[in-house]
N, C-alpha and C positions, 0 to 999 in steps of 0.2 A: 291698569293691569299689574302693572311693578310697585304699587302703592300696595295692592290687595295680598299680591305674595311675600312682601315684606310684614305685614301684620300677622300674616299667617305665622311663619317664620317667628315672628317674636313672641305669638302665644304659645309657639310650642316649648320654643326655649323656657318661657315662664312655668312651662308646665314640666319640666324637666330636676329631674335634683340633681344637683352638682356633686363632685366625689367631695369635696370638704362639708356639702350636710351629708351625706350619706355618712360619712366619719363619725360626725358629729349625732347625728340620730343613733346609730350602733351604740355610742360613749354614752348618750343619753339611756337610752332601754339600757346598757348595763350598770348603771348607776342605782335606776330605777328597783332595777333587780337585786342591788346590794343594801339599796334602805329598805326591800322587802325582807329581805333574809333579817338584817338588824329585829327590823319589827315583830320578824315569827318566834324571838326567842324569847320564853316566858319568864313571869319576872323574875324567876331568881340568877338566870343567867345574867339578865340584861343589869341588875342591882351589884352582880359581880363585875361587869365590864366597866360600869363607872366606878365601882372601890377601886379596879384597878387603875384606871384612868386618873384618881383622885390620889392613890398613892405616888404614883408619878408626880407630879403636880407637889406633892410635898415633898420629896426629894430633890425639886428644881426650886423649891419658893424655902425651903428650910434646911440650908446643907448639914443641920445634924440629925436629921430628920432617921436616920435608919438608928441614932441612939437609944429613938423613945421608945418607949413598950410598946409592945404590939394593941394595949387598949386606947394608947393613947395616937399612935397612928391608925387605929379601924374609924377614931372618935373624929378624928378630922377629914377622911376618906368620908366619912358620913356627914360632915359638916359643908363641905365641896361638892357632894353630891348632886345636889339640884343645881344651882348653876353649871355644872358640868354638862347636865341632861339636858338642860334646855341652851347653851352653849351650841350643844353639840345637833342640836333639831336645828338650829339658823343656819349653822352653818355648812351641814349637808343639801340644806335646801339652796343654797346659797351657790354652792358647787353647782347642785342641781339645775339651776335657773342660768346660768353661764354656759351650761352645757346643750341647754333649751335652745337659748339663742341663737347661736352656730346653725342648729338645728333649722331653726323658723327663719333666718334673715338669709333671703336671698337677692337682694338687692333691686326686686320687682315691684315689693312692694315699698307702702311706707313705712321708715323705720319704726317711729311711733306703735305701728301697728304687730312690726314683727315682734316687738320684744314685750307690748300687753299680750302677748296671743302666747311667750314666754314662760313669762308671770303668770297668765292662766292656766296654762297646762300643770305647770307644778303647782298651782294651787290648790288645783282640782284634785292632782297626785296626793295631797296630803291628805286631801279628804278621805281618800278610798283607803290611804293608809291608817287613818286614826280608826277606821270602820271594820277595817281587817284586826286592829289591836283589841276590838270589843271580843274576839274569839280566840285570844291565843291567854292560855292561864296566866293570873296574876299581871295582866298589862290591862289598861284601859284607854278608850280612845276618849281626849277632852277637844272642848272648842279653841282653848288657850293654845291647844298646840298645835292648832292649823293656823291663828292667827300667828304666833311666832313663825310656823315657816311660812307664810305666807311675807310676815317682814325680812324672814331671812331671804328668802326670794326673790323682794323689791330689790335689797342691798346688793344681788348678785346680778343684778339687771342695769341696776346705777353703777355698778363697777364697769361693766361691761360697756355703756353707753360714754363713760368716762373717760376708759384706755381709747374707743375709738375716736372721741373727740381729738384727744390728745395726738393719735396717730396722725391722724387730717391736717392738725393744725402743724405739726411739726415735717408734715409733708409740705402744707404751702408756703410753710417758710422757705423748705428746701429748693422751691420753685422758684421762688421769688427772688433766694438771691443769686439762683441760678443762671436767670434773666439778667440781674443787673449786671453781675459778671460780664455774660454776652456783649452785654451795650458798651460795660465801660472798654470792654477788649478791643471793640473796635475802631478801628482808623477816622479821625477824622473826615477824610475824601470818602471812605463808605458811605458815613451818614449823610455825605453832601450831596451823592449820586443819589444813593437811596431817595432824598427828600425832591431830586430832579424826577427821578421818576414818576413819582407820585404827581 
C-alpha cells in the first residue's frame, strides 16, 4: 500500500513544473516572441539593422574608421553584411536553445532526452519562422537558414550540457575532498573504535 502511494506521489511530482521551468518557459515564449518581431520586419528595415550592426563592427575592427567617407564605410557595412546575418541567426537560436533547456530538463527524465526535445522545439521554431518570412515584403524564408539555426541550436545545447558537466564534476570534487578532510581530522582512537564496531 506505501509502495503504491509513493509512485503515486512521484507521478505527480513528475507531472508538475517547477518555478525555475516555469521561469524559464516564460524567458522562452518571450524570446520566441522577439525573433518573431526581428522576422516581421521587411527587408529594408532588417538590411538597415545589419548596416548598422556592420558599422559598429568597423568602428571596433578599424579605429579610423569614422575618417573614411561615408561610401567607403556603406561599402564595408555591406561587405560584413552577410556574415553578420547569419552570425546573428546561430546565435539567437543558440540563446534560444539554452533557454529551451531550463525549460525541458526537469530532472525526471533522461537528460539525453530532455535537451533533443530542446533542440527539437527550436528547430521546429525556425521552421515556422522562415515560413512566416515567405509573407513579410522583401524577406524570404531559405532552407540554409533553418539548418544554420538548427546548428546554432546544437551549439547552445552543447554549451549547456558542458557548463552542467562542469558544475557536477566540480561538485564531486567538492565532495570528495570534503570526505578526506573528515577522515584525516579524525583521532586515531575514532577510527579504532569505529573499526571495533564494525
Amino acid at each position: 500500500m506505501q509502495s503504491g502511494n509513493t509512485s503515486r506521489i512521484s507521478r505527480a511530482q513528475q507531472g508538475r513544473v517547477s518555478k525555475r521551468q516555469a521561469v524559464f518557459v516564460v524567458l522562452s515564449v518571450m524570446f520566441a516572441v522577439v525573433i518573431f518581431c526581428f522576422s516581421a520586419r521587411n527587408g529594408i528595415e532588417s538590411t538597415e539593422d545589419s548596416y548598422a550592426v556592420g558599422m559598429e563592427v568597423g568602428r571596433i575592427v578599424h579605429p579610423d574608421f569614422e575618417k573614411w567617407s561615408g561610401d567607403e564605410q556603406l561599402t564595408f557595412a555591406e561587405k560584413v553584411d552577410h556574415p553578420v546575418r547569419k552570425l546573428a541567426h546561430a546565435t539567437e537560436y543558440a540563446v534560444f536553445a539554452m533557454l529551451l533547456c531550463g525549460a525541458w530538463c526537469t530532472g525526471h527524465r533522461s537528460r539525453k532526452r530532455e535537451v533533443l526535445s530542446a533542440w527539437a522545439t527550436a528547430t521546429v521554431y525556425a521552421m515556422t519562422d522562415e515560413f512566416h518570412q515567405l509573407f513579410v515584403p522583401g524577406r524570404s524564408g531559405q532552407v540554409r537558414d533553418v539548418l544554420l539555426d538548427s546548428c546554432g541550436a546544437a551549439v547552445g545545447v552543447l554549451l549547456v550540457l558542458f557548463v552542467t558537466w562542469l558544475i557536477r564534476r566540480s561538485g564531486k570534487k567538492h565532495n570528495s575532498t570534503t570526505g578526506k578532510q573528515e577522515l584525516s581530522g579524525r583521532k586515531p582512537a575514532d577510527l579504532a573504535n569505529k573499526t571495533i564496531d564494525n
